[in-house]
N, C-alpha and C positions, 0 to 999 in steps of 0.2 A: 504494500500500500504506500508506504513512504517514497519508494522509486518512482512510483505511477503519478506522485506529488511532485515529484523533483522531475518528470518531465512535464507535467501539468509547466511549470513555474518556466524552464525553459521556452515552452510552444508560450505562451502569454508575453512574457519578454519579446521572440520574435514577433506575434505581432503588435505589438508597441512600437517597435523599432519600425514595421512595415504602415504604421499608422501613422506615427511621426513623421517619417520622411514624407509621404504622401498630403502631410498637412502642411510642411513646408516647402512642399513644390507648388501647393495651390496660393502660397502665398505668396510666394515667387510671380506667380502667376497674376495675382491681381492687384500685386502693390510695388512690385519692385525686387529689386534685389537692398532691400532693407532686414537681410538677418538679424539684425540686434533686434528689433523688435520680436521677433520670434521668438528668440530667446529668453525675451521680459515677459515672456506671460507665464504666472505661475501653473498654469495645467502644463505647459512644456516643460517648465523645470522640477513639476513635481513627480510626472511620467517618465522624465530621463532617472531620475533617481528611484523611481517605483522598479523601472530595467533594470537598472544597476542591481538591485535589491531582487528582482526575480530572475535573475543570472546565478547571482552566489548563491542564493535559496535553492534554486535548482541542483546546482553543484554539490551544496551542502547535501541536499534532501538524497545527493545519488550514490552518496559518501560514510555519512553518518546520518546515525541513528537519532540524531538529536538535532535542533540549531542552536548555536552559541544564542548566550541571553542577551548578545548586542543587538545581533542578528532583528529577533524579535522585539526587543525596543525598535530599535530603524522600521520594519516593518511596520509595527502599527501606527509610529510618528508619520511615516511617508503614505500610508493607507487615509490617515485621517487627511491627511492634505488634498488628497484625491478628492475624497468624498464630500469634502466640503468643494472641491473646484465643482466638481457635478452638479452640485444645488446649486453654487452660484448662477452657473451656467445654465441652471432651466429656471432659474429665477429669471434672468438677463432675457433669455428668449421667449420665454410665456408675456412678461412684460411687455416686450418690446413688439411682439405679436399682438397681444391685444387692444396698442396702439395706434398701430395700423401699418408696422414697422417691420415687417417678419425679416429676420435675420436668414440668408442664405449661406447654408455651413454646408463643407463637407462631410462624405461619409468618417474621413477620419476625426472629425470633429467629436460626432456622436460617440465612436470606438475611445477616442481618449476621455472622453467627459462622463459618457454615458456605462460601456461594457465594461470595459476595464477597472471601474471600483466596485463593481456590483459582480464581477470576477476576484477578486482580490476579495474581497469581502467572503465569498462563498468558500473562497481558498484559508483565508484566514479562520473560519468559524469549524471547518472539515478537516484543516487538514494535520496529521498526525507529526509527530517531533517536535512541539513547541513549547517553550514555555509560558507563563503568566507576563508580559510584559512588566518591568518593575517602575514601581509607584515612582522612584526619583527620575525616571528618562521622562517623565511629563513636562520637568521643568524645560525639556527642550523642544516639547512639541512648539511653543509661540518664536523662537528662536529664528527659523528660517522665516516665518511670515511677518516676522517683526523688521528684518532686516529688508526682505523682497520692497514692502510699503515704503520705508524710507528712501531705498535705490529706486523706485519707481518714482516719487514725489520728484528725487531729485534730476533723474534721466529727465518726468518728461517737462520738468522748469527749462532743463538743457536743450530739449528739439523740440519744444512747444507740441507736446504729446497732451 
């Protein structure tokens, strides 16, 4: 069961990988070759690092019988960031839809906002080797979204974003 876990986490990684790029070739596509921007949105920096995170998991899952308890702190720190990018993001477009405003996304859009924490999620509630994430890694769940808002404030004061 743990192996079957540890390719679960590999196959989901690739397609993250095949999501992303496909999200920033549409971007490519209808704004420019402005990569930095790409890179400032937290669904992209939260899914690069959700990869990062369902690579080793994978690795781990095909290796040992356990994940280290960093492992699953990072996990569930990086799972909650997903999950809240998700809400935001049918916040954003149910809004902005019944506006009169409907936001045209792609498919990878939906895969990174949408599948992808609500996979992680089923993977994290199912899946066997882990342990209790520990009480003290919360203090760094606000840590990366604390920092993201401040570099965002300031990029977009910098290119009138």
């Amino acid at each position: 069961m743990r192996k079957a876990f540890g390719v679960l986490r590999l196959t989901v990684a690739v397609v993250c990988i095949v999501a992303l790029v496909a999200r920033l070739v549409w971007s490519l596509g209808i704004s420019g070759p402005i990569v930095a921007n790409f890179f400032s949105y937290f669904t992209m920096e939260s899914a690069i690092a959700a990869t990062v995170l369902w690579i080793y998991g994978g690795i781990t899952a095909l290796r040992r019988r356990n994940d280290p308890d960093w492992l699953t702190d990072a996990r569930a720190i990086v799972l909650a960031y997903q999950v809240v990018s998700g809400i935001v993001f049918a916040i954003i477009t149910l809004e902005s839809a019944s506006h009169g405003f409907p936001l045209a996304v792609p498919w990878s859009s939906d895969v990174l906002h949408y599948v992808l924490p609500v996979v992680g999620l089923l993977e994290w509630l199912a899946g066997p080797g882990r342990s209790r994430p520990r009480w003290a890694a919360l203090r760094f769940v606000l840590v990366f979204p604390v920092v993201w808002v401040i570099y965002t404030i300031i990029r977009g004061l910098a290119i009138g974003w």
